[in-house]
C-alpha positions as a Markdown table, in Angstrom:
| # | Residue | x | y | z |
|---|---|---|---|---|
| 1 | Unk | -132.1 | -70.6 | -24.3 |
| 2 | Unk | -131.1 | -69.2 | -27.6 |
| 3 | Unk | -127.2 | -69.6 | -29.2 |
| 4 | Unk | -125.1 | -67.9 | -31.4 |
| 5 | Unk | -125.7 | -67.9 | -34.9 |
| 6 | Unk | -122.4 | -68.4 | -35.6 |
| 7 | Unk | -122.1 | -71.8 | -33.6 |
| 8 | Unk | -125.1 | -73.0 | -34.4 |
| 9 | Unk | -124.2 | -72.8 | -38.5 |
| 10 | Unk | -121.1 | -74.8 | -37.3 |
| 11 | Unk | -123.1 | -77.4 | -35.4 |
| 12 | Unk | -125.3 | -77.6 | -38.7 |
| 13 | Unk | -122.6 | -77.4 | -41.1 |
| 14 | Unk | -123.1 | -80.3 | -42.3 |
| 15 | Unk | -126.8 | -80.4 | -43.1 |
| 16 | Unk | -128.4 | -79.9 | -46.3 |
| 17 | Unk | -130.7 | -77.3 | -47.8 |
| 18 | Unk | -132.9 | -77.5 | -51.0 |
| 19 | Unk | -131.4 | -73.7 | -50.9 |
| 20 | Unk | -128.4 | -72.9 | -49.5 |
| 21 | Unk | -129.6 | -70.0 | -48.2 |
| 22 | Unk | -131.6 | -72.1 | -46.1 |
| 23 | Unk | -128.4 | -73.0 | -44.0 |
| 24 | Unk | -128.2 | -69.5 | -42.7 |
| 25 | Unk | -132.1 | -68.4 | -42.8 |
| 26 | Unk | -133.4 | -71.5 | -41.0 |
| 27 | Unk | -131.8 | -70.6 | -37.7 |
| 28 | Unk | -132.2 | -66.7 | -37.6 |
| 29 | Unk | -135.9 | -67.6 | -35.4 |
| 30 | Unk | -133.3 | -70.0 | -33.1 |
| 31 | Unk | -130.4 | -67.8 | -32.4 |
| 32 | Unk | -129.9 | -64.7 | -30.5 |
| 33 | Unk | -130.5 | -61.6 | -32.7 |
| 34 | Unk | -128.5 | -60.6 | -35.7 |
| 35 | Unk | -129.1 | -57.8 | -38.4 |
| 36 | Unk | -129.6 | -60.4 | -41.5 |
| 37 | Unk | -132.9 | -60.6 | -43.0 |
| 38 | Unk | -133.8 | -63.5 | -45.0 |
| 39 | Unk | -133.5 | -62.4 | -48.7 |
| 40 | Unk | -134.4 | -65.2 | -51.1 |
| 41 | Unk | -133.4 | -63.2 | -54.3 |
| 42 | Unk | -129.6 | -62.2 | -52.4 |
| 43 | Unk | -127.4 | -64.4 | -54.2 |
| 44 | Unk | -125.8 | -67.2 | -52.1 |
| 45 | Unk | -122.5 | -66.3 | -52.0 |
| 46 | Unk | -123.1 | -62.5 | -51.3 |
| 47 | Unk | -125.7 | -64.2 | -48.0 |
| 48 | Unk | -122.3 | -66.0 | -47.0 |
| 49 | Unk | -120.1 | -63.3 | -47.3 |
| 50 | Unk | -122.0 | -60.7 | -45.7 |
| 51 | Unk | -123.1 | -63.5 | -42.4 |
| 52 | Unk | -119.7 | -64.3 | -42.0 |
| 53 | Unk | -118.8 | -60.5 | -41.6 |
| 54 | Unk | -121.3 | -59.7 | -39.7 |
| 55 | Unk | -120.8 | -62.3 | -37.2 |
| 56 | Unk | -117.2 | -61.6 | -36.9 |
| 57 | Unk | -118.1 | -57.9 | -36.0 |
| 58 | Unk | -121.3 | -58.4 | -33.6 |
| 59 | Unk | -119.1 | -61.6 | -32.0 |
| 60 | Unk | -115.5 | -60.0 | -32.4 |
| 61 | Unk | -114.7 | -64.4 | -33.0 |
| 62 | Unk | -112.9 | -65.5 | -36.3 |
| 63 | Unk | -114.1 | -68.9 | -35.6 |
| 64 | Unk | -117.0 | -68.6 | -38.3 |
| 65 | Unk | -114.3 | -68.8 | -40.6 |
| 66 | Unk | -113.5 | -72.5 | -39.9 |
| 67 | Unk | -117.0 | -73.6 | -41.1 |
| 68 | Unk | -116.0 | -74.6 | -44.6 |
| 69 | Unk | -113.1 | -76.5 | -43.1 |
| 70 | Unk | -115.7 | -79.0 | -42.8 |
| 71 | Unk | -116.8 | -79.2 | -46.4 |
| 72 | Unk | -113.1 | -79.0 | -47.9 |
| 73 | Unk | -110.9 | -82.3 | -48.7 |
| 74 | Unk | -107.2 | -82.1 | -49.5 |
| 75 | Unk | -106.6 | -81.7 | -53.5 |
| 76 | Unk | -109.5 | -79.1 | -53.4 |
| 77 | Unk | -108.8 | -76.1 | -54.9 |
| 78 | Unk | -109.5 | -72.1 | -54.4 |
| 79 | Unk | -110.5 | -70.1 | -58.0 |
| 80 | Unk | -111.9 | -67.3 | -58.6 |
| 81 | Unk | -114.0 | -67.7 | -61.8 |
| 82 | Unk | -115.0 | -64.2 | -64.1 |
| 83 | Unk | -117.9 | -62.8 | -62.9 |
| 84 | Unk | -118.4 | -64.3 | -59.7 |
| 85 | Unk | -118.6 | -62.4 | -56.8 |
| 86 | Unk | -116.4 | -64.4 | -54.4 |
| 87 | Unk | -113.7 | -67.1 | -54.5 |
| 88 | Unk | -115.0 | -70.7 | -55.2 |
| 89 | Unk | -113.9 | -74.1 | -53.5 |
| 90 | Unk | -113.2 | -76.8 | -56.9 |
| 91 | Unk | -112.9 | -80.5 | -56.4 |
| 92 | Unk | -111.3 | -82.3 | -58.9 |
| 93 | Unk | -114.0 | -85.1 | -60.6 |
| 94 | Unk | -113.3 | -88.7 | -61.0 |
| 95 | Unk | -112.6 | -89.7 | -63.7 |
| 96 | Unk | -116.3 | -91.6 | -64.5 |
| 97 | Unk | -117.7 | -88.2 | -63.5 |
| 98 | Unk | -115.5 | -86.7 | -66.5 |
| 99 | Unk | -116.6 | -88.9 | -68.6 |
| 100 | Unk | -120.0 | -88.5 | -68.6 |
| 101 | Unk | -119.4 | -84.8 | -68.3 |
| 102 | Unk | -118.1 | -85.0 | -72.1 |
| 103 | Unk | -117.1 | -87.2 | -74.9 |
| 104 | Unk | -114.4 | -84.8 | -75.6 |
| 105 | Unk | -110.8 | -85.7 | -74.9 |
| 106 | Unk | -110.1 | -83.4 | -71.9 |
| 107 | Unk | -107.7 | -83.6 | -69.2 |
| 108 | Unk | -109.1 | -85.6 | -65.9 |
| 109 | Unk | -107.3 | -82.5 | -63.8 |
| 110 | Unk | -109.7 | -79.8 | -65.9 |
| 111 | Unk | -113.4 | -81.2 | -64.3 |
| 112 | Unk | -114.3 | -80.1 | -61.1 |
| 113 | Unk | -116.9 | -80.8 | -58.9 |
| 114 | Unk | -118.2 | -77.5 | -56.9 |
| 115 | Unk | -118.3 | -77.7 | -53.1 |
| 116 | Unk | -119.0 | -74.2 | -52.5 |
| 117 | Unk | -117.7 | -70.5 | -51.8 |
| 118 | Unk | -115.7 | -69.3 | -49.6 |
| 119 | Unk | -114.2 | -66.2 | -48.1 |
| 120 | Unk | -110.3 | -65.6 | -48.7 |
| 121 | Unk | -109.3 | -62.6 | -47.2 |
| 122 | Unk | -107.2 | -60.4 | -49.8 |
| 123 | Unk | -108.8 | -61.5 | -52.7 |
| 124 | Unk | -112.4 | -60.2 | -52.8 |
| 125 | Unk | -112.6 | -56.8 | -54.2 |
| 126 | Unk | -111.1 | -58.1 | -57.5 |
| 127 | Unk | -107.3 | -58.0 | -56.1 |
| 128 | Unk | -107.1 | -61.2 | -58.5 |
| 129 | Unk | -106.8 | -59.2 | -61.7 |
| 130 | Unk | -104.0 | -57.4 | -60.0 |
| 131 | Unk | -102.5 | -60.8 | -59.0 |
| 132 | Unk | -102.7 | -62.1 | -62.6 |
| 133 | Unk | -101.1 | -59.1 | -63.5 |
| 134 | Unk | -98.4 | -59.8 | -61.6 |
| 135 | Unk | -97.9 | -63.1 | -63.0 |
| 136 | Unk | -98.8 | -64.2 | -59.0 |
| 137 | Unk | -101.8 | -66.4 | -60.6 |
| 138 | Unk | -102.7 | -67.8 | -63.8 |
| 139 | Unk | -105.8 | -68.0 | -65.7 |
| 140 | Unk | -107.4 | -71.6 | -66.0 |
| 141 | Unk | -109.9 | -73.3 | -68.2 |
| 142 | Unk | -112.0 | -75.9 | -65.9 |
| 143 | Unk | -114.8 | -77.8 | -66.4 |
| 144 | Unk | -117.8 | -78.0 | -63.6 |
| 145 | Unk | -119.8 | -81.4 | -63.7 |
């Protein structure tokens, strides 16, 4: 009996993949059908955006959406860097981390840990720029170790 894509990524949400991609790809075969076609030269965050999509059409279910839940701590943070193609989740480094990172004298708060992408509804066809325009959001030098 096959499932749903969708609940079997949440199931495995908290698996790792030597790609990321991997988290989506490996359970195409396992799942009921879906239009995605393993591309390993699609970036990762355009697979993620365009799965979670499509399973919210084909399943009409917003549930998908709750999947990074699982990966996010409190004190993460949302950014959306220059040139990316979708919002990023940040986690703040310890302070051994920022160290390492640097024998500059930096702020602890500007090192961040990535923990992944993640889909923000209103902010992914460049509405930032607008926002920052606004004076809504500020621009923000960070560090990734």
């Amino acid at each position: 009996m096959k499932h749903s894509l969708a609940s079997m990524v949440q199931q495995c949400s908290n698996r790792l993949c030597s790609d990321p991609r991997d988290a989506i790809y490996a359970l195409l075969n396992l799942s009921l059908p879906i239009d995605i076609e393993p591309d390993y030269e699609r970036p990762v965050e355009h697979l993620y955006m365009m799965a979670t999509k499509t399973l919210i059409n084909c399943e009409q279910d917003l549930n998908i959406i709750s999947t990074t839940c699982a990966l996010v701590h409190p004190g993460d943070r949302v950014f959306v860097a220059r040139g990316s193609t979708g919002p990023l989740i940040l986690r703040p480094a310890s302070a051994d981390e920022t160290y390492d990172a640097t024998r500059k004298k930096h702020s602890i708060s500007t090192f961040y840990e990535l923990v992944g992408g993640c889909y923000v509804q209103g902010i992914v066809d460049g509405e930032v720029v607008e926002m920052m325009g606004k004076g809504d959001v500020q621009e923000e030098t960070v560090f990734l170790v």
